[in-house]
FISE-682737 format. One record per residue (C-alpha): x, y, z; residue in three letters; residue number from 1. Coordinates in Angstrom, 3 decimals. Example, Ala and Ser with C-alpha at 12.3 -4.5 7.8 and 13.67 -1.06 7.14 Angstrom:
<padrens>
+----------+----------+----------+------+------+
|        X |        Y |        Z | resn | resi |
+----------+----------+----------+------+------+
|   12.300 |   -4.500 |    7.800 |  ALA |    1 |
|   13.670 |   -1.060 |    7.140 |  SER |    2 |
+----------+----------+----------+------+------+
</padrens>
This chain:
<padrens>
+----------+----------+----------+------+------+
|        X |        Y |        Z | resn | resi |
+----------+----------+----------+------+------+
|    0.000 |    0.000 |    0.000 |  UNK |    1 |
|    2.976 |    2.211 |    0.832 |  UNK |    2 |
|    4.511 |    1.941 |   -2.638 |  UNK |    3 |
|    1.049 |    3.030 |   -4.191 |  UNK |    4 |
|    1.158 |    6.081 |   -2.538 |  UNK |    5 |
|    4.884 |    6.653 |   -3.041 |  UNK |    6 |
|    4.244 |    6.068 |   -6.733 |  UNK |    7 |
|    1.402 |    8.068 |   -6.865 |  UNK |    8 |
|    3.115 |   11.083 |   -4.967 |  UNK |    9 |
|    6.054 |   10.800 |   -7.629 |  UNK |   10 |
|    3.673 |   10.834 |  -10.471 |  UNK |   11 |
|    1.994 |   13.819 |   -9.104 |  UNK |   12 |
|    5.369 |   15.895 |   -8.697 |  UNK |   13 |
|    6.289 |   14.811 |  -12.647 |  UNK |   14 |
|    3.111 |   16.143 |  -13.831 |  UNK |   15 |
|    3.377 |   19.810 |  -11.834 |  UNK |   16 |
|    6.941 |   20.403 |  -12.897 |  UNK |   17 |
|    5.998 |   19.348 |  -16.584 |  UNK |   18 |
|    3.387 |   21.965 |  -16.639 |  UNK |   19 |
|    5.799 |   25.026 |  -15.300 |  UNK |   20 |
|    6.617 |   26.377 |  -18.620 |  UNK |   21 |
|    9.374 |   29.550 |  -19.135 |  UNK |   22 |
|    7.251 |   32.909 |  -20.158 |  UNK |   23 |
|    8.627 |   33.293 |  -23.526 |  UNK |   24 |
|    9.803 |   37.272 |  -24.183 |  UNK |   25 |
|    7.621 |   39.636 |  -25.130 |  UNK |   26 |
|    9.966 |   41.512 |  -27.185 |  UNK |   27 |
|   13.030 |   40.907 |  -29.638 |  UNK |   28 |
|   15.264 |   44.168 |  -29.319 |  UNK |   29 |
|   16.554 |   46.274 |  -26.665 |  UNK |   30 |
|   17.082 |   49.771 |  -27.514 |  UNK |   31 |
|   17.874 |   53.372 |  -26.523 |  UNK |   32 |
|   15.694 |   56.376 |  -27.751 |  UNK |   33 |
|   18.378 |   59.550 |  -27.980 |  UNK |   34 |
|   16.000 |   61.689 |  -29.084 |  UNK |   35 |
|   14.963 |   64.249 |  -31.787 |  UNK |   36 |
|   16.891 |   64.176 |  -35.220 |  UNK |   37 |
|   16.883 |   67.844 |  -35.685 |  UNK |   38 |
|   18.917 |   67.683 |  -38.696 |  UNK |   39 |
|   18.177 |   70.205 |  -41.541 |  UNK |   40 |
|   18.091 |   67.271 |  -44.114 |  UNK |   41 |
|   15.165 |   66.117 |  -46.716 |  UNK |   42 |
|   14.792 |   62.715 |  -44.490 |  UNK |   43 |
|   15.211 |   64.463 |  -41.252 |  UNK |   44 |
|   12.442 |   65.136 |  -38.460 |  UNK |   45 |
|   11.774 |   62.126 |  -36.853 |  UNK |   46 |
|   13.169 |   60.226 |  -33.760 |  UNK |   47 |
|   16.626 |   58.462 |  -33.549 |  UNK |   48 |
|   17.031 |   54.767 |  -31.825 |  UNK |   49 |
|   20.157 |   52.439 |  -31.292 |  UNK |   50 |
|   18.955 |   48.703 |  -31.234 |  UNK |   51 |
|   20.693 |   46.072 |  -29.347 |  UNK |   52 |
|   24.426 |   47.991 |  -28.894 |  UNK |   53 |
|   24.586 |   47.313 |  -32.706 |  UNK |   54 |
|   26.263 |   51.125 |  -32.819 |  UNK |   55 |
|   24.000 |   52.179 |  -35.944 |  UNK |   56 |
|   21.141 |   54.924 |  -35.511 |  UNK |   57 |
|   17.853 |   54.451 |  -36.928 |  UNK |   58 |
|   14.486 |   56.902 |  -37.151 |  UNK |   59 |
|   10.993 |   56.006 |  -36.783 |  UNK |   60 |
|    8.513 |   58.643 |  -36.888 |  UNK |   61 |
|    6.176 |   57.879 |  -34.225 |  UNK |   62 |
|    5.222 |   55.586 |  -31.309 |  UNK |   63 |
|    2.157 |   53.206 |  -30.782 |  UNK |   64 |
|   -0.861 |   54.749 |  -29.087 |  UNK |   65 |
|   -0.076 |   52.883 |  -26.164 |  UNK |   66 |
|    2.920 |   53.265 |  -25.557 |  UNK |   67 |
|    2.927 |   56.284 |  -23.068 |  UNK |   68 |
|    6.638 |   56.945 |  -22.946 |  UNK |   69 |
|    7.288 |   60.596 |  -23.481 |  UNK |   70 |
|    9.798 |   61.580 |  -25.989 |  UNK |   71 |
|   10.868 |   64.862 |  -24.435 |  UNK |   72 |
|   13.310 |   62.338 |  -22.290 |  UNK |   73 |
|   16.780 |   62.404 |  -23.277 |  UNK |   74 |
|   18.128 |   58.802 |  -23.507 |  UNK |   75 |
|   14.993 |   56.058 |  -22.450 |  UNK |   76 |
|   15.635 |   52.392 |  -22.822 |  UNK |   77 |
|   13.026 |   50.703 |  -24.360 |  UNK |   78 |
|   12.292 |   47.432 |  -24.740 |  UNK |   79 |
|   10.078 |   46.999 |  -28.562 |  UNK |   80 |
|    9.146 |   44.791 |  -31.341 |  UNK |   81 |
|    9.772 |   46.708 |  -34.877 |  UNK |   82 |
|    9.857 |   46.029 |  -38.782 |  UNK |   83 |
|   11.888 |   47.717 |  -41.209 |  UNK |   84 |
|   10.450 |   50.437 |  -43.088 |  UNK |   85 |
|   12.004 |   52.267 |  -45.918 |  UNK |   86 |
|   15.214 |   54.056 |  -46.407 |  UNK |   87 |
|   16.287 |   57.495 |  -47.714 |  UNK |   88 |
|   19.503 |   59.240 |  -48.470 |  UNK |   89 |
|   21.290 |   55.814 |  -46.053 |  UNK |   90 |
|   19.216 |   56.595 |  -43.288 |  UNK |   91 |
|   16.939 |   53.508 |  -41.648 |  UNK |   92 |
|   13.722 |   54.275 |  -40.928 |  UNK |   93 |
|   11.925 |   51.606 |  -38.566 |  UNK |   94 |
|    7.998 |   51.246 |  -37.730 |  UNK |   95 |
|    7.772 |   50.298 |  -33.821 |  UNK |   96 |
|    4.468 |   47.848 |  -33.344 |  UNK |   97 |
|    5.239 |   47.244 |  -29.374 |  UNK |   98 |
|    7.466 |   49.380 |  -27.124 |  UNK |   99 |
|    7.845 |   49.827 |  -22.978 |  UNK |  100 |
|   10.231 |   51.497 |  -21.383 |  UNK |  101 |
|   13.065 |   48.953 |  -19.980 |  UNK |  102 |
+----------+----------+----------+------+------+
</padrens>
């Protein structure tokens, strides 16, 4: 009768740990926000970003509605989600779909 139980309490311990899954991340770059490009330039005006230390600037133009991170900051990490938009004159211009700040 012991081993039942023994057996059974083993069983139950496999099945709870199998179940603990890791939360998967919500979001595949880390970046900094540096500001306002305030370049006099024809594909100037917008917002420049560094993405994961990779040392290259990019622009995107504006945030999601939800995002509630004020851009008047001066240097916010971020955490985001983001496609590849266009470029002009060498310059990258991203669209953000997710952002928080880090």
């Amino acid at each position: 009768m012991r081993t039942k139980h023994v057996i059974f309490l083993i069983l139950q311990v496999c099945i709870i740990l199998s179940s603990c899954t890791k939360k998967e991340e919500e979001f595949e770059s880390k970046g900094l926000i540096l500001g306002a490009d305030l370049a006099l330039c024809a594909c100037c005006g917008s917002y420049i970003i560094e993405l994961d230390n990779d040392g290259k600037a990019y622009r995107f133009m504006e945030l999601p509605e939800d995002s509630n991170l004020d851009l008047s900051q001066d240097s916010i990490k971020v955490n985001l989600n983001w496609n590849f938009d266009r470029e002009c004159a060498s310059i990258t211009y991203i669209n953000i779909e997710k952002i928080e700040k880090e």
